[in-house]
Each structure stands twice: as C-alpha cells, then as structure tokens.
C-alpha positions as CSV (number, residue, x, y, z in Angstrom):
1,X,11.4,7.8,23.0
2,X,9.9,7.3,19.4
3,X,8.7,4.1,20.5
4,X,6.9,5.4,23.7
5,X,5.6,8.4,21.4
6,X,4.3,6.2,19.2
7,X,2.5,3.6,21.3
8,X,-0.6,5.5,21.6
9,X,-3.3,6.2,18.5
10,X,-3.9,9.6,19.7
11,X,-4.7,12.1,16.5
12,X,-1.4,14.2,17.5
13,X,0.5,11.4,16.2
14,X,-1.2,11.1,12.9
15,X,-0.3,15.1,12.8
16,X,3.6,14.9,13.6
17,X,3.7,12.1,11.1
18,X,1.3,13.9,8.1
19,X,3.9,17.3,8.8
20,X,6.8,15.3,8.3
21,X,5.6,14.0,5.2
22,X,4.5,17.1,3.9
23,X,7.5,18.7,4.6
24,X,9.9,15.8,3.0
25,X,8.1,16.1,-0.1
26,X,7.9,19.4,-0.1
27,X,11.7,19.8,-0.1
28,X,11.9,16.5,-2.0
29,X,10.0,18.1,-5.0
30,X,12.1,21.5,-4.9
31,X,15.5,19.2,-5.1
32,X,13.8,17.5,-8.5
33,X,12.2,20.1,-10.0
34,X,10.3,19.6,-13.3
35,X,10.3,20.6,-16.9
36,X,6.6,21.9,-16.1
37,X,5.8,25.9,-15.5
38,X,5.3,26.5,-11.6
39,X,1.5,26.1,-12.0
40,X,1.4,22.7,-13.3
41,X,4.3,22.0,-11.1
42,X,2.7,23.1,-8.2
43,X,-0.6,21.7,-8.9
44,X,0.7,18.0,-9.6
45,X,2.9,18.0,-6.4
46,X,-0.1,19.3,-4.2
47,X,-2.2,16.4,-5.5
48,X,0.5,13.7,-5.1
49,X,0.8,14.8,-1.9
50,X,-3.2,15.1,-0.7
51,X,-3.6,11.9,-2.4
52,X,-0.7,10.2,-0.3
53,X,-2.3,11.7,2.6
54,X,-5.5,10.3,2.0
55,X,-4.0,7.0,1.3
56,X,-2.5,7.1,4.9
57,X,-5.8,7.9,6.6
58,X,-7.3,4.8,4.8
59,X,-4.7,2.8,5.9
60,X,-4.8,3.7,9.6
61,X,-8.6,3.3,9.4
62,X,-8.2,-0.2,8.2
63,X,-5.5,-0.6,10.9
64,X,-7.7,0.4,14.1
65,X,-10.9,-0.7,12.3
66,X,-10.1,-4.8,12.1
67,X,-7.7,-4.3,14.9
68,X,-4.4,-5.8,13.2
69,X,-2.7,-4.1,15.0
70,X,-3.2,-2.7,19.1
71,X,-4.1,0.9,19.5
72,X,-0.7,2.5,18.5
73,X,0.1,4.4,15.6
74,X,3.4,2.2,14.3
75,X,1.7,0.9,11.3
76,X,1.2,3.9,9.6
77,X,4.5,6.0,10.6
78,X,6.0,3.2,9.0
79,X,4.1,3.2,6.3
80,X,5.1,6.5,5.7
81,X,9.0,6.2,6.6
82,X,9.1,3.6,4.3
83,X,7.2,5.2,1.2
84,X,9.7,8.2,2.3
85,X,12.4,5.6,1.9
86,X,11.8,5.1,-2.0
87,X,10.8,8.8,-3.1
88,X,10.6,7.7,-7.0
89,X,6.8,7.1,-5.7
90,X,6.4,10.5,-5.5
91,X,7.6,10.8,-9.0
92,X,5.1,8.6,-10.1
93,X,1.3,9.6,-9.7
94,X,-0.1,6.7,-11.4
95,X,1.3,4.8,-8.0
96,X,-0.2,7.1,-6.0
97,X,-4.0,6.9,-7.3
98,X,-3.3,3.0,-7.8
99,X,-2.6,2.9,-4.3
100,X,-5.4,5.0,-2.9
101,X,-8.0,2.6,-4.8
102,X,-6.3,-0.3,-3.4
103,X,-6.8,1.0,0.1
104,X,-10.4,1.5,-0.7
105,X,-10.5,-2.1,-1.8
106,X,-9.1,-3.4,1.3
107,X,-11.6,-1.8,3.1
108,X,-14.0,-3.0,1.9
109,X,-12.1,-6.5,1.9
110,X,-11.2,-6.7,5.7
111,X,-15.5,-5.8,6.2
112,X,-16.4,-9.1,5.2
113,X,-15.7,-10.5,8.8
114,X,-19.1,-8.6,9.7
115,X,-20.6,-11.2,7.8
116,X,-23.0,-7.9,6.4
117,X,-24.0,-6.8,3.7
118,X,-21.5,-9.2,2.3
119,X,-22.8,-8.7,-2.2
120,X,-22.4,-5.2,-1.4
121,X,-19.2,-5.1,0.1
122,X,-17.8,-7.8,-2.5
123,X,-19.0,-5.4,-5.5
124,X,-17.1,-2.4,-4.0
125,X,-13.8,-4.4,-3.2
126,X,-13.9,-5.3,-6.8
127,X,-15.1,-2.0,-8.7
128,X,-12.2,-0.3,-6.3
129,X,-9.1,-3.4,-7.8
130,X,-10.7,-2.3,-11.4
131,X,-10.7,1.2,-10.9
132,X,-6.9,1.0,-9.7
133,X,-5.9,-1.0,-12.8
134,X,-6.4,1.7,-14.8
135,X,-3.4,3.7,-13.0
136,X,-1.3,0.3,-12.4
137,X,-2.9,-3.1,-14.5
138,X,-1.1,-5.3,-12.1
139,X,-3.2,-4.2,-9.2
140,X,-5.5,-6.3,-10.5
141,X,-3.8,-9.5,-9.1
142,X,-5.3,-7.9,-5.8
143,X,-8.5,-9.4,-6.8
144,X,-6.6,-12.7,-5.7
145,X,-6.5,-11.5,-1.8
146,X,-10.8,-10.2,-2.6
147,X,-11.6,-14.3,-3.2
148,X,-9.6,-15.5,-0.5
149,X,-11.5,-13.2,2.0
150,X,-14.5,-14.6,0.1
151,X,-13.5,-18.0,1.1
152,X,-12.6,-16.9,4.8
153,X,-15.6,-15.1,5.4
154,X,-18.4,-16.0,2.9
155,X,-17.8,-19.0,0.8
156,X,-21.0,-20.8,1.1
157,X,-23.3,-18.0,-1.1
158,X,-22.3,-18.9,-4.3
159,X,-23.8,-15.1,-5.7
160,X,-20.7,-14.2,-3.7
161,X,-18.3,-15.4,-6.6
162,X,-19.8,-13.8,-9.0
163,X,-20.5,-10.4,-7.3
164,X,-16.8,-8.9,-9.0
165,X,-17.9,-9.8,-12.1
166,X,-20.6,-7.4,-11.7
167,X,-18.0,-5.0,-10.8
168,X,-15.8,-5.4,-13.8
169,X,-19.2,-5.0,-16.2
170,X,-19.6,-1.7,-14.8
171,X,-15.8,-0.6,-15.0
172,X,-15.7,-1.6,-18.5
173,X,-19.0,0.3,-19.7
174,X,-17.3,3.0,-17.7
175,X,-14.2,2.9,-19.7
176,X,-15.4,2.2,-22.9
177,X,-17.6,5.4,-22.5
178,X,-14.7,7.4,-21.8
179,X,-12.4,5.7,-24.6
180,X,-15.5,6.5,-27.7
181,X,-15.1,10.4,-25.9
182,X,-11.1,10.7,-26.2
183,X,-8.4,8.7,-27.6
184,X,-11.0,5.5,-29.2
185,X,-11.3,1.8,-27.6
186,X,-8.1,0.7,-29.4
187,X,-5.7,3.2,-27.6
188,X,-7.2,3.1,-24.3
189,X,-6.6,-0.9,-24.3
190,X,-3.1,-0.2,-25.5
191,X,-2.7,2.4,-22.5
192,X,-4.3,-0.3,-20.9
193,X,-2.4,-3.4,-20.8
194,X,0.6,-2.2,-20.0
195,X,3.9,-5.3,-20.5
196,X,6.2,-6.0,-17.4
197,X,10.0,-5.1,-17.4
198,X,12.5,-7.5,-16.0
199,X,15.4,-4.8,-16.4
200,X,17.0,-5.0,-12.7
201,X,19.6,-3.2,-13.8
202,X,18.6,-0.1,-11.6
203,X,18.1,-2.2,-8.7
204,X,22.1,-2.4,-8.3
205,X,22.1,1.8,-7.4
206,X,22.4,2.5,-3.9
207,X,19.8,4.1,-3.6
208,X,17.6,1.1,-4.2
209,X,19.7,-0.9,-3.6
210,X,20.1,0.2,0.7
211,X,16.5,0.2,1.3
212,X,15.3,-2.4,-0.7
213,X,17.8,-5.0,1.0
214,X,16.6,-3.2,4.5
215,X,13.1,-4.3,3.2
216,X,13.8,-7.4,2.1
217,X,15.4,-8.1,5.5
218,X,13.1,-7.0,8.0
219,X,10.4,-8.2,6.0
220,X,11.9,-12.3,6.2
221,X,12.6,-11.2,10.0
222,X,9.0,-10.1,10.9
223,X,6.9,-12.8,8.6
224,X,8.2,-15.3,10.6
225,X,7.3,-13.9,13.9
226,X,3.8,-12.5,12.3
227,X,3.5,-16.5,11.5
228,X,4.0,-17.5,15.3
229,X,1.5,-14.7,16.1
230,X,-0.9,-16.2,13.7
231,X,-1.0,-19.7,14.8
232,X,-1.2,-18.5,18.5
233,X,-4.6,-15.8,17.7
234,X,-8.0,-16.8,18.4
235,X,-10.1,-18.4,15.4
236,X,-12.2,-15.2,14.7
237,X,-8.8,-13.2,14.1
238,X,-6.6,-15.4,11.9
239,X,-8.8,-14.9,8.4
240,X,-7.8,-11.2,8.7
241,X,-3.7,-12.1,9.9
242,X,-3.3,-14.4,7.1
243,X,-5.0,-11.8,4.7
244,X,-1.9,-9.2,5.4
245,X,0.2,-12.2,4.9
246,X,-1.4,-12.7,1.1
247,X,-1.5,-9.3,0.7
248,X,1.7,-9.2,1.2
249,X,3.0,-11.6,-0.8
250,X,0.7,-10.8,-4.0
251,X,2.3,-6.9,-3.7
252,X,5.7,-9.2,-4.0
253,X,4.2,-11.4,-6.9
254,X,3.6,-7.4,-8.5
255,X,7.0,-5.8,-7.4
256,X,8.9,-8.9,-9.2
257,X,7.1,-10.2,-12.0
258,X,4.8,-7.5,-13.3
259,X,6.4,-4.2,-12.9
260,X,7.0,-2.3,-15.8
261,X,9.2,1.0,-14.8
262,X,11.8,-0.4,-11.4
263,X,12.5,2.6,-9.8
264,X,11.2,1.6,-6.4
265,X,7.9,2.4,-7.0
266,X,6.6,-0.8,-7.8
267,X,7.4,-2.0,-4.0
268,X,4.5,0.9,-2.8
269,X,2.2,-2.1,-2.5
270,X,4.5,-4.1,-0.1
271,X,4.6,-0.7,2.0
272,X,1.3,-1.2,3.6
273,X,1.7,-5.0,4.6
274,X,5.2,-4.7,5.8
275,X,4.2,-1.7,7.9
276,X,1.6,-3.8,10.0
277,X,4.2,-6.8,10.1
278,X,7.0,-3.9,11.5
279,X,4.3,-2.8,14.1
280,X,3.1,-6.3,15.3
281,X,6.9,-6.9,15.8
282,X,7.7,-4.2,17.7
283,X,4.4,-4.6,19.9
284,X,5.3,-7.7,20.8
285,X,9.0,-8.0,21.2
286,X,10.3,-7.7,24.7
287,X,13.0,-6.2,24.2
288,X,12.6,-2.3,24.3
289,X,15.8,-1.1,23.0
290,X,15.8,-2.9,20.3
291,X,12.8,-1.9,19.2
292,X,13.5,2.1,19.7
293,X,16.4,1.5,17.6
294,X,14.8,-0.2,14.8
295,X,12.8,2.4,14.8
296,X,15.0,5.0,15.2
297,X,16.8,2.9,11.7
298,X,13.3,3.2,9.7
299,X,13.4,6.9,10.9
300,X,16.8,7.2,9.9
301,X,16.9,5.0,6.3
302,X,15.3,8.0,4.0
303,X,17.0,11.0,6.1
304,X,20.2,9.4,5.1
305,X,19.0,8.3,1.7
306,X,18.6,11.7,1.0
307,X,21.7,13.7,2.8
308,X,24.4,11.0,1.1
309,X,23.2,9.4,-1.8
C-alpha cells in the first residue's frame, strides 16, 4: 500500500507527507516544552518547522531535477521519516538553517552537468557551504563534494577552481561587517570555530541508539546495491550517482569526527543521501513485499521511538 502510494511524484504525496510532519512536530514540541513565554515558543517552533519544510522541497527538487531517482516520491518521505526518527533536530535550529543552505548548495552542485553557466553556478555552491558554516562550521567539508563535481563536470577551466574563493571573500566581508555591528571580530570567530566532541556516551541511549543502528544498517545494505547501480548507469549519469555516494560519506566524515553536541543531530546531513540510496533500493528490488515492509519499518521507527522510549 505505502509503497504503491508512494510510487508516483504527484503533489498529493508531498502534501500527506508535509501534514505528517507538521503534525509530529507539532505534538513533538508540546511534549518538550521550553523555558521560553508562548510567543517566543511559538515563534521558534513555527520557523523550525517552515524551514524544515523548505528544506524538503529543495530536496525533492534536486531529486526529480537530476533524476537520481525515477518519478516517485520515496526519497523525500524518507527523508522526512528519518529526520522524524532523530527529533533532537528539531531541538536544534542551527541544524535546520545549516541544512537548508546545504540544500541550496547542492543545487547548485548537481547544475554543473548542464555544462552552463558553470563560474556562476560554482560561486553560488560555494557562498551557500559558507553561508551554512556559520550555523554548523563542519558543513564546510561539503566544499569537498563542490570540487569533485568540478572535476566531473568542469575541470578543464582552471577559473573554475578558484571561483569559491570568490565566494568565501564575499562571506567574510559579509561577516566581518556584521561582527564590527554586534559582538566585535574576536567573538564572532570564537562563535565561529566551533571544536568537535568525541563524547559517545549518549550514543549508548535507546533512543539513539535503535535508529542510529537502523541507519547504519540499511545504509551498508543499500550502498552496496547503489554501487552495482552505478557501475551498470550510462556515462552521462554516473558523475551525479557517485556525487550522493561522496555526499554521503563526507555527512559521515561530519557525524563522526566533527560533531560538537551528539544528540542525533549531527546525522541530519546523512538524512538526505541515505534517503535517495533507500528509494533507488526500493525502485529496484524485485521483491515487493519486502519493500512495503521496509517501508512500513521507516514508517514505523519514529512512531515507536516516540510511544515507548
């Protein structure tokens, strides 16, 4: 049923799946109530929650747009289920407005294989990675997956490696304009830089513990087949496979060595790549009832997340 439902890219589908996340958080955010007056509560849940939204549409756009996966809408009702999954994101704006930019970025990124307006493009990818390391520094490492597109799509312009450099001039006369106008230059690089934390004690909680190992797994299950599927795609399509593959791994490279809170909100990254190796599964596997019931389980994981734990 869910998988039938779901096999289409029809916009009702991207309405039953925004409603049930507005509704989640919405009753998410009344269970874990704030020290804040009902205004600013109000206020700060509502923008976590458009800006989520948002971030889902970009996603799905970048989906259908490069085509990585066919005309369903799996990618991003797992994206959501999974995000749903870890709700400390939702406790944790800085996340949310990281992510958005990143989406932005990858936009921008996944472009490139028009071969168009290629300096433009670069300088966007790059000024979106510098405006999201300002909410999470480690996003930055996403700058890694901007120069291998460069090398996929447009390695032979040289003006081309230098283009985020440009980028990076502008974000920094942008924040050092803002730094003379409120806290000074030395604070806002303090706020800045922010150090990793290799605490995993909090990882041993069940409620990390479940779905990260459920991540963890289906995400070793479905590289491998996403690896078959990329050796087997035609030439034009294999830059942008193996880009969700890097993507995926630097969000790994972020989650594990740079995080500095671990409350399951430095996996948001992986949330994005794992959802487009979850759908490419499930459109190719041949077995049908498996797939309903693994996605009936990705349905399933934050309902019961939340009920027992």
């Amino acid at each position: 049923m869910l998988r039938r439902f779901f096999a289409s890219s029809k916009p009702i589908n991207f309405v039953v799946i925004g409603i049930v996340v507005v509704l989640f958080l919405v009753m998410y955010s009344l269970a874990t109530w704030e020290n804040l007056s009902a205004g600013d509560f109000i206020v700060h849940k509502i923008g976590i929650i458009i800006g989520f939204l948002l971030t889902l549409g970009v996603f799905d756009f970048v989906v259908k747009k490069n085509v990585l996966t066919r005309k369903n809408s799996y990618a991003v009702l797992c994206f959501a289920l999974f995000c749903l999954a870890v709700p400390a994101i939702f406790s944790h704006a800085r996340v949310i407005v990281a992510g958005f930019f990143i989406m932005l970025a990858l936009r921008r990124i996944y472009s490139l294989r028009s071969k168009t307006d290629t300096h433009k493009k670069i300088f966007d990818a790059a000024f979106w990675i510098f405006i999201a390391s300002l909410f999470y520094f480690s996003s930055l490492l996403f700058l890694v997956l901007l120069y291998f597109a460069i090398i996929f799509y447009c390695a032979g312009n040289y003006r081309n490696w230098l283009m985020p450099f440009g980028a990076l001039l502008v974000v920094l006369l942008l924040g050092t304009t803002y730094a003379l106008y409120t806290t000074g230059i030395m604070a806002f690089i303090e706020g800045y830089i922010v150090y990793p934390s290799y605490d995993f004690t909090s990882y041993s909680s069940p409620k990390l513990l479940i779905p990260l190992s459920f991540f963890l797994a289906l995400y070793l299950w479905t590289i491998f087949k996403y690896l078959a599927l990329l050796n087997a795609a035609f030439q034009t399509h294999k830059p942008a496979f193996a880009l969700v593959i890097i993507a995926s791994l630097i969000a790994l490279v972020i989650a594990v060595g740079f995080a500095p809170v671990r409350n399951g909100s430095e996996f948001y990254f992986l949330f994005g790549p794992l959802a487009i190796l979850t759908s490419r599964y499930v459109e190719r596997s041949k077995s049908k009832w498996f797939n309903e019931f693994l996605l009936w389980m990705i349905v399933a994981l934050p309902i019961l997340l939340i009920i027992f734990l």
